[in-house]
N, CA, C and O of each residue as an XYZ file, in Angstrom:
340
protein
N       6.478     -2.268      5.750
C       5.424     -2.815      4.926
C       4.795     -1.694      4.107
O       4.690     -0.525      4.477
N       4.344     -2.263      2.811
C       3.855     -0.997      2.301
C       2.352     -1.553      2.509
O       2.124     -2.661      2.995
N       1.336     -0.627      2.072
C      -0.121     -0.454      2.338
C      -0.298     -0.006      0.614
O       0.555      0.598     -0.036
N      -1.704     -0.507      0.082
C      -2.719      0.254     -1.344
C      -3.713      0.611     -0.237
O      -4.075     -0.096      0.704
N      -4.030      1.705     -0.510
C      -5.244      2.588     -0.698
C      -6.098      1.671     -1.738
O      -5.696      1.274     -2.832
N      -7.542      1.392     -1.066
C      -9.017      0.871     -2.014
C      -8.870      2.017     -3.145
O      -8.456      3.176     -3.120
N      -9.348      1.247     -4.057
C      -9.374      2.216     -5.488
C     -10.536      3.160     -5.508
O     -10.610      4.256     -6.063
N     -11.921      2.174     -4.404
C     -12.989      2.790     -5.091
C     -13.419      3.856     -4.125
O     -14.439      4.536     -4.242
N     -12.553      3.928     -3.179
C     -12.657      5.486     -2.181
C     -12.694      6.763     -2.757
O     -11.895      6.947     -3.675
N     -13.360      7.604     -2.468
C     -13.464      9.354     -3.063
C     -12.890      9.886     -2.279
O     -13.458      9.894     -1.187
N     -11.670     10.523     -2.337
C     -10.910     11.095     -1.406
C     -10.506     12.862     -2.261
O      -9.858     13.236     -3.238
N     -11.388     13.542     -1.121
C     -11.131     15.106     -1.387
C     -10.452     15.799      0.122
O     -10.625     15.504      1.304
N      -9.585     16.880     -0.588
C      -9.141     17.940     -0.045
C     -10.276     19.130      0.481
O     -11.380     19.349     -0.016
N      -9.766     19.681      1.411
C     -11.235     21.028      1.604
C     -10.557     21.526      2.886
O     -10.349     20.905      3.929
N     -10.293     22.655      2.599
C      -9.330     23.841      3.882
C      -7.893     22.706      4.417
O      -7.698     22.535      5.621
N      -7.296     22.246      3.711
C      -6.195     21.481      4.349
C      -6.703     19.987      4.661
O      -5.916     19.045      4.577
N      -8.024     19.812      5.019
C      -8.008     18.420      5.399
C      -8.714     17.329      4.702
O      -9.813     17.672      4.269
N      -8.385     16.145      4.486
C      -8.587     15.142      4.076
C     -10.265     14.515      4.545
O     -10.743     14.308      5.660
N     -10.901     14.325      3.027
C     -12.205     13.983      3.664
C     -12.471     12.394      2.520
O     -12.341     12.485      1.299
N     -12.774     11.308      3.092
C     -12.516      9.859      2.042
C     -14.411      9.834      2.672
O     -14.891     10.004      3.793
N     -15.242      9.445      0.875
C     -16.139      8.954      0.393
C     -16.082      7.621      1.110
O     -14.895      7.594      1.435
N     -16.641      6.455      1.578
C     -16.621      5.306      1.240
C     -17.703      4.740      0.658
O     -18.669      4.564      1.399
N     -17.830      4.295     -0.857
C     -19.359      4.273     -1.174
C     -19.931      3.053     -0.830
O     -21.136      3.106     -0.584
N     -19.239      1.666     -0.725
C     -20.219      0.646      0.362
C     -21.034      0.971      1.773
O     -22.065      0.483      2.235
N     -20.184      1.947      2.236
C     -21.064      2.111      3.370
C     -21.563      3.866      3.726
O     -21.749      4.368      4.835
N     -21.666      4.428      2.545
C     -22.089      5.533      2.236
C     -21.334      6.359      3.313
O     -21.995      7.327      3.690
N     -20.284      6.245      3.825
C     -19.653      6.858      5.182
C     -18.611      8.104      4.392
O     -18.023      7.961      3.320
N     -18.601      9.440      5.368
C     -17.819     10.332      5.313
C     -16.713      9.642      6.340
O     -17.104      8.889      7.232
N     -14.959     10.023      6.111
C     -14.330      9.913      7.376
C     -13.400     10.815      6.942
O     -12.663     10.622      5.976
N     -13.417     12.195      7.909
C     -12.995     13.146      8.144
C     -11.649     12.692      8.793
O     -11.646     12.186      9.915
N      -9.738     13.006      7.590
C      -8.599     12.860      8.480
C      -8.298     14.187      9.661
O      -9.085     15.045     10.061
N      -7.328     14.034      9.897
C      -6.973     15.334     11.078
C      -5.774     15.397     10.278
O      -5.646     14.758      9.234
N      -4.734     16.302     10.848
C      -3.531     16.652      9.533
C      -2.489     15.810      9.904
O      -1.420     15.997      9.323
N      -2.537     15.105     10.567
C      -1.266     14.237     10.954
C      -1.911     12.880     10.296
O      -0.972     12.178      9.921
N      -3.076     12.302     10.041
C      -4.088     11.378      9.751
C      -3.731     11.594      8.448
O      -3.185     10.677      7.835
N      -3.961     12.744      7.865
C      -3.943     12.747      6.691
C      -2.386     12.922      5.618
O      -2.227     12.751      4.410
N      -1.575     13.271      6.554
C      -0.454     12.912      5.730
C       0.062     12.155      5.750
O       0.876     11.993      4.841
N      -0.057     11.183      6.795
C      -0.026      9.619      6.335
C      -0.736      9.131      5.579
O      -0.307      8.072      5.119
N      -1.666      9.445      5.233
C      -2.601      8.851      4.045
C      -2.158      9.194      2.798
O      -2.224      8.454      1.817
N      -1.647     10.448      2.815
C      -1.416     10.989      1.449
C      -0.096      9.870      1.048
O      -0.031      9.218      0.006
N       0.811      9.858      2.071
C       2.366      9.429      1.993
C       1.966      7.765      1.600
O       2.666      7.110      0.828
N       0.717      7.210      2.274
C       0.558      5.737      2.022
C      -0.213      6.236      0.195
O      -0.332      5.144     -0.360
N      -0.469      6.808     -0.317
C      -1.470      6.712     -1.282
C       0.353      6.783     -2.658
O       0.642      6.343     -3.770
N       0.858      7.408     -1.841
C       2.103      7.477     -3.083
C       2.961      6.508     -2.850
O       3.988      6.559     -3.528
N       2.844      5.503     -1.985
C       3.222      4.227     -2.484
C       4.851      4.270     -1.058
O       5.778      3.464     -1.137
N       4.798      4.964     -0.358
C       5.576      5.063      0.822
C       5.779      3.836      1.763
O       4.818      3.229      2.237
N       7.096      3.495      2.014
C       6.558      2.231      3.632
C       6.614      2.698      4.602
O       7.139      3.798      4.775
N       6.168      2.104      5.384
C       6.186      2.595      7.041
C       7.401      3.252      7.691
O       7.334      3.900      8.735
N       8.688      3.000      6.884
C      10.309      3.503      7.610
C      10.077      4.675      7.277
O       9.996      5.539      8.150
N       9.866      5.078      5.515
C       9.683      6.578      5.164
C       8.876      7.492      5.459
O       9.130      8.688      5.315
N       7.268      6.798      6.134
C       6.612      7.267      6.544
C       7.016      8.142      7.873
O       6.771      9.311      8.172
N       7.638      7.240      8.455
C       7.847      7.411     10.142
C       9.345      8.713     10.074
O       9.510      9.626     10.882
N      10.390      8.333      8.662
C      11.362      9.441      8.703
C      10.666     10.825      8.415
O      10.960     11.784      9.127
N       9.714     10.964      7.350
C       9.264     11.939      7.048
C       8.477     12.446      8.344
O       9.038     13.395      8.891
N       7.527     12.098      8.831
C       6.643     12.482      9.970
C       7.317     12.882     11.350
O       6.602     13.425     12.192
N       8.669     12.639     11.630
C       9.528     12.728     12.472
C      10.211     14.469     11.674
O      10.543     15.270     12.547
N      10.350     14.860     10.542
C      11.403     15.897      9.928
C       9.709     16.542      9.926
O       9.849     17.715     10.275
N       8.670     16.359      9.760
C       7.245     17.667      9.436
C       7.429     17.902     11.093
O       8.039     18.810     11.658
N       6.813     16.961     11.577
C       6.522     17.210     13.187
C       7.257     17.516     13.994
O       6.796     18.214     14.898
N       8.818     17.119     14.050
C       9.568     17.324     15.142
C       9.630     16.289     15.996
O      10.394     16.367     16.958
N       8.831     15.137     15.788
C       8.983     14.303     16.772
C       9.926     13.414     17.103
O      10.993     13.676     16.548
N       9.959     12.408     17.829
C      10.989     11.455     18.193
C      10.653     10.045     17.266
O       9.473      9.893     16.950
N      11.492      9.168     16.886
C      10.801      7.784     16.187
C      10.119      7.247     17.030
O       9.181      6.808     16.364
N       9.939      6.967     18.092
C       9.332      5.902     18.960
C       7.930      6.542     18.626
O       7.079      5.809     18.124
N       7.596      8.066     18.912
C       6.576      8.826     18.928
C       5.556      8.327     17.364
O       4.435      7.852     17.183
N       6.731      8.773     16.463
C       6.092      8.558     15.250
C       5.719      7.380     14.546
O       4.747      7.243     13.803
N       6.839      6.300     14.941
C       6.122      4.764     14.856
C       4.944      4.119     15.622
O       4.372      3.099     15.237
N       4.544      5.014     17.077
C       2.835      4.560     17.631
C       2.101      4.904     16.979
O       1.079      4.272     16.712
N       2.447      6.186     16.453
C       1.630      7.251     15.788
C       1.188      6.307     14.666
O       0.015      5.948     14.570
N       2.009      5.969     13.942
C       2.009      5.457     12.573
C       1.303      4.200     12.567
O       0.602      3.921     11.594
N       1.417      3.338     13.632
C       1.270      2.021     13.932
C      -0.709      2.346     14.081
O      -1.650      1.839     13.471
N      -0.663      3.200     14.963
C      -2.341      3.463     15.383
C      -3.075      3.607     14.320
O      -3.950      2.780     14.064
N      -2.742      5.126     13.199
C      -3.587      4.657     11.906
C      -3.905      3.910     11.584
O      -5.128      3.772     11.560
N      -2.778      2.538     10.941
C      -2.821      1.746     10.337
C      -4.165      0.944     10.890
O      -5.123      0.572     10.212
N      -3.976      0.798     12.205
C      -4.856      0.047     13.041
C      -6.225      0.472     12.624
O      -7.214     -0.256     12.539
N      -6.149      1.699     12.385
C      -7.741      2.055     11.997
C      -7.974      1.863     10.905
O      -9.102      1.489     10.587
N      -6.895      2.075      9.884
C      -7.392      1.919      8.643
C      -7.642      0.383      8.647
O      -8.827      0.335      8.316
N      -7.362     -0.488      8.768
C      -7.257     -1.662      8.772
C      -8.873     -2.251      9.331
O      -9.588     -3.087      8.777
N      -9.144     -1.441     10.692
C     -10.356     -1.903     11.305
C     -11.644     -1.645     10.564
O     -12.687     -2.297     10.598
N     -11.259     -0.222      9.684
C     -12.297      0.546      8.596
C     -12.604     -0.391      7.207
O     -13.502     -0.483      6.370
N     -11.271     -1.040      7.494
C     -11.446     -2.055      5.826
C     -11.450     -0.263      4.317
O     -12.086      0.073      3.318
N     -10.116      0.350      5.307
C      -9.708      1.346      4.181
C      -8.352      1.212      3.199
O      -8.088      1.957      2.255
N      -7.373     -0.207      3.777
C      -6.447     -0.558      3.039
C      -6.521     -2.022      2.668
O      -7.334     -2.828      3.121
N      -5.694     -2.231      1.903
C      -5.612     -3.440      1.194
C      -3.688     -3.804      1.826
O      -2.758     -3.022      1.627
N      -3.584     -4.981      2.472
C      -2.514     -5.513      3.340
C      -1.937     -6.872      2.671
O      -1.031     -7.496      3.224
């Protein structure tokens, strides 16, 4: 499945990590670097298979690893009301 990124999010860089504005609810949400390169990879228009191949070749991990992994974001972004599905 692919995921949009909200348009009207402010999303800055600062020492490597990902920091998203949300201006309805005036909220900072600070990514972590695995958080955030899924975000980056969902913001360029990536699906979840490429997500999970790429994050498996950065990290080293196994697919099973990287599809919970992948699956859990989503879950948050989703609970945050930070993607559009």
């Amino acid at each position: 499945m692919k995921y949009k990124i909200r348009k009207d999010l402010i999303i800055s860089k600062n020492q490597g990590k990902i920091q998203i504005f949300v201006p309805d609810r005036s909220e900072i949400i600070s990514l972590n670097e695995t958080a955030g390169f899924i975000f980056e990879r969902m913001k360029k228009g990536d699906y979840e298979k490429l997500i999970t191949k790429k994050m498996i070749k950065k990290y080293q991990i196994n697919k099973k690893q990287a599809e919970t992994d992948l699956k859990f974001f989503i879950k948050q972004l989703k609970k945050t009301n930070l993607i559009i599905y």
